[in-house]
LUMBANU-338676 format. One line per 8 residues: number of its first residue (from 1); their letters; for each residue x, y, z of C-alpha. Coordinates in Angstrom, 2 decimals. Last residue first. Layout:
N
NUM	A	X/Y/Z | ... .
//
This chain:
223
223	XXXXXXXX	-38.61/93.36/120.46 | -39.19/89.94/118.61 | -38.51/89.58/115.13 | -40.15/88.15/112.73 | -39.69/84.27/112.12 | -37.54/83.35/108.85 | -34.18/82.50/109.69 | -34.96/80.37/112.96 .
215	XXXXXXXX	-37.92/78.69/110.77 | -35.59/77.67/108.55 | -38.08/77.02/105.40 | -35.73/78.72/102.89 | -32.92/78.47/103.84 | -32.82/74.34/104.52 | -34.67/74.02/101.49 | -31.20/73.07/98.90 .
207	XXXXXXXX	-30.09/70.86/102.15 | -33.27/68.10/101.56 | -35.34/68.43/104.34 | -35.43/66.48/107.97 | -36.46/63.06/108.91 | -37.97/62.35/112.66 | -39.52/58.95/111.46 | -38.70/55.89/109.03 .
199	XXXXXXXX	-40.75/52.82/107.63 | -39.29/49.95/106.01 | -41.57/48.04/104.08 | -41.89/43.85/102.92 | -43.81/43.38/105.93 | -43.68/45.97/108.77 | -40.25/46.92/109.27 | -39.22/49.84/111.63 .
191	XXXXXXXX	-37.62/53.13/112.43 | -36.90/55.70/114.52 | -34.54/58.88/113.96 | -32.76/60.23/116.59 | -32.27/63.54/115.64 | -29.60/66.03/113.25 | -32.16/69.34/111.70 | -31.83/68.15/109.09 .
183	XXXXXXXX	-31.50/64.25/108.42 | -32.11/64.07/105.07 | -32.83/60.16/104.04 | -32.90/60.81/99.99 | -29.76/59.57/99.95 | -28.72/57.24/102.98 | -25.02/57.69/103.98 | -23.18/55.17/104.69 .
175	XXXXXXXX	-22.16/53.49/108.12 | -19.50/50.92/106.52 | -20.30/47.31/107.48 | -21.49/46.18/110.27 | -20.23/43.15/113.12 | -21.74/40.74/115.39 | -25.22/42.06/114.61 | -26.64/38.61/113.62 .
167	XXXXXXXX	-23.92/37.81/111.00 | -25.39/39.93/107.87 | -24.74/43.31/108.92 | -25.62/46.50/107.40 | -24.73/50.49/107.94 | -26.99/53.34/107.07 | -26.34/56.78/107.97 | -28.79/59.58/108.06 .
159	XXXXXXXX	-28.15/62.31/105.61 | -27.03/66.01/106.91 | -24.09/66.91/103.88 | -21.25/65.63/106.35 | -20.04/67.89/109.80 | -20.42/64.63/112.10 | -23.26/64.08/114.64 | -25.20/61.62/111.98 .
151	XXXXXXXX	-28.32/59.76/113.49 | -28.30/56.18/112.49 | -30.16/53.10/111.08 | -28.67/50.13/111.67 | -30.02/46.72/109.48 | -29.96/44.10/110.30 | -30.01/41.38/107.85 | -32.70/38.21/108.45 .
143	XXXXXXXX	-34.00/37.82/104.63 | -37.00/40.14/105.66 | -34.72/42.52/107.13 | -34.64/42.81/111.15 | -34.16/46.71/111.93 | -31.74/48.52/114.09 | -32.37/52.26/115.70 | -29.52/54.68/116.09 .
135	XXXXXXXX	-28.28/57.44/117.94 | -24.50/58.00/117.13 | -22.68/57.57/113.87 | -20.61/60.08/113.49 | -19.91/61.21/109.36 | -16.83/63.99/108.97 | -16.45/63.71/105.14 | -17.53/67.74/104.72 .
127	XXXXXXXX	-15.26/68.91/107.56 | -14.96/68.56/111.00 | -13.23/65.01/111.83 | -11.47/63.94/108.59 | -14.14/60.85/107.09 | -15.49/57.77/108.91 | -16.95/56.77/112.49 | -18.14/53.35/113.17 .
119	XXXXXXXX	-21.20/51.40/112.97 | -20.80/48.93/115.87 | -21.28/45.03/116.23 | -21.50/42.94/119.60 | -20.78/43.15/123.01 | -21.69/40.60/125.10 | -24.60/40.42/127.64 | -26.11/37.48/130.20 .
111	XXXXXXXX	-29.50/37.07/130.95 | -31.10/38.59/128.27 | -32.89/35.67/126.89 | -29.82/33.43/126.47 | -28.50/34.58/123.28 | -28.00/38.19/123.88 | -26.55/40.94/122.13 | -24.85/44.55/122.24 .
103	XXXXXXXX	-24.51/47.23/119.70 | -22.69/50.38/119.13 | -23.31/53.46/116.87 | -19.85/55.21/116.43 | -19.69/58.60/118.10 | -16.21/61.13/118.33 | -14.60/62.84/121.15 | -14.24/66.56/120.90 .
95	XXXXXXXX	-11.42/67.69/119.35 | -11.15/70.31/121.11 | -14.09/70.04/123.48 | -13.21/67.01/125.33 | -15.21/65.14/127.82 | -14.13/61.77/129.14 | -15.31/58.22/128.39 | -13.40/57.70/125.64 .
87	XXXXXXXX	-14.87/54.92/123.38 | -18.06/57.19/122.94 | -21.36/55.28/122.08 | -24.60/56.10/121.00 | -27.18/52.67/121.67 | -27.97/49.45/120.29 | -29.73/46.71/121.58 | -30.25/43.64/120.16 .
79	XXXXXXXX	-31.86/40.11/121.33 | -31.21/36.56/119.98 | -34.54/34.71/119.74 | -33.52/32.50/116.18 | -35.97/35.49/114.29 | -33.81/38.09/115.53 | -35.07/40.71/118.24 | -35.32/44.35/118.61 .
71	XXXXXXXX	-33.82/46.85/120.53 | -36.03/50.55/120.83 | -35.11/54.08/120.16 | -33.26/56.24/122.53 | -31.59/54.03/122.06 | -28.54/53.00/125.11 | -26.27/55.78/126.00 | -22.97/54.16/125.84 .
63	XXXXXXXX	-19.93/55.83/127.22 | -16.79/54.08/127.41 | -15.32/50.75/128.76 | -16.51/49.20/125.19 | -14.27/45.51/126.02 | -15.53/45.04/129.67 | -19.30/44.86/128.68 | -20.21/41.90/130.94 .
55	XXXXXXXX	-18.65/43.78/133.91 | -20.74/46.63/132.82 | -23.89/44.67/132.81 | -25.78/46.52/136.51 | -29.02/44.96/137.62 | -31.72/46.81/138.64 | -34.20/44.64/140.11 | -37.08/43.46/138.80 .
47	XXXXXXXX	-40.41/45.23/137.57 | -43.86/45.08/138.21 | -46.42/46.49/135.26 | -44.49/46.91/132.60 | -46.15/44.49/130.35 | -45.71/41.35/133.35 | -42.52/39.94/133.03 | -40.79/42.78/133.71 .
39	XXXXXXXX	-36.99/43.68/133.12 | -34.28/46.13/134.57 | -31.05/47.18/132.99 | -28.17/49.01/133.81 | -24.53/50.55/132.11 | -22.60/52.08/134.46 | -20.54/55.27/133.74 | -18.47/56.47/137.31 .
31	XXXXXXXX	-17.71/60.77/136.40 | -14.52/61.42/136.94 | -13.46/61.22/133.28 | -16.20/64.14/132.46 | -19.48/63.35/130.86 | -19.88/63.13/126.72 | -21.34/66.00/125.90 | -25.13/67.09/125.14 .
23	XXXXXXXX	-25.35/69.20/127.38 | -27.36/70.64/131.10 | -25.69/67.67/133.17 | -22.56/66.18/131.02 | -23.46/63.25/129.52 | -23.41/59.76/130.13 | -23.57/59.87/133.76 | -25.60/56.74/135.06 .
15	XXXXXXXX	-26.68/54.70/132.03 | -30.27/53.41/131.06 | -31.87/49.86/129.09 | -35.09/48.44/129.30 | -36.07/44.88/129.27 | -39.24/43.83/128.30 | -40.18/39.98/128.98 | -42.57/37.51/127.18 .
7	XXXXXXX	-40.12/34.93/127.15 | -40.26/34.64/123.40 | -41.44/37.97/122.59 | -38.61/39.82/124.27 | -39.19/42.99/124.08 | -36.34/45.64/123.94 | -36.62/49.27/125.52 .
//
């Protein structure tokens, strides 16, 4: 979901097939993706018709699965959402297809979309450097950065990667990870500024406690 507090509109983002039914896995080649949207102007109450943006979004043909957090909007009224993203839209288990966290924008109060920035994927797919962007959540800096918070799919040490960008979403830098931002077990984690503060949900513990407060290790078991 994205509000748009200028025009007083929520918009609210969904996909047809981006996973395979029953996984988490990027749906097969057959399967038609379509990226939608539908808006109120009345808090949810009524709402438009669906309209389908993939035309608009001709240059990330893959699969985008919009949040699941929210979009959020920059103080000159341009709107960003940003979603998991797989530039293959087809599902392969070996290697399986890898995640960058992908945004798109509006300058004209969400009627028309572009793509726009994406925290990419870094490191030797499946070992200890393997970092995946993939669900994320932006933020709007008090000096007018955004910043993308994201969930990491990869085989790394279990921190949530951060990645910056100081043109308006059009592009980010390097998804790194966040020390002291453990991301165990691997969600969507929310986030949001409020003043001069930055305030995160959904984190995990540090990997030194994983053992010991696993609660899959430590629960009795059941006969």
């Amino acid at each position: 979901a994205l509000w748009d507090n200028r025009t007083k509109t929520v918009h609210f983002f969904f996909a047809t097939c981006s996973h395979v039914p029953g996984r988490a896995a990027p749906a097969p080649a057959h399967c038609a993706h379509s990226k939608l949207l539908i808006s109120s102007t009345d808090a949810g109450r009524t709402w438009g018709a669906v309209r389908n943006i993939t035309s608009q979004l001709k240059t990330m043909p893959g699969i985008w699965a919009p949040g699941p957090a929210t979009g959020v909007q920059l103080s000159d009224g341009r709107l960003l959402a940003c979603g998991s993203y797989r530039p293959h839209p087809k599902y392969s288990a070996s290697p399986p297809v890898r995640s960058t966290s992908q945004c798109i924008s509006s300058d004209d109060s969400g009627l028309s979309w572009r793509v726009a920035g994406f925290a990419n994927y870094s490191g030797e797919q499946g070992t200890g450097t393997d970092h995946q962007p993939n669900e994320c959540q932006p933020a709007v800096l008090t000096n007018g950065s955004v910043l993308l918070n994201s969930r990491d799919v990869g085989r790394a040490d279990g921190h949530r990667l951060l990645a910056l960008s100081t043109d308006r979403g059009d592009s980010f830098g390097e998804a790194r990870p966040a020390e002291g931002l453990y991301d165990y077990p691997s969600t969507e984690g929310s986030m949001i500024q409020h003043e001069q503060c930055l305030i995160v949900s959904n984190l995990g513990e540090e990997k030194a406690d994983r053992a010991l407060n696993d609660p899959c290790k430590t629960a009795p078991a059941v006969s």
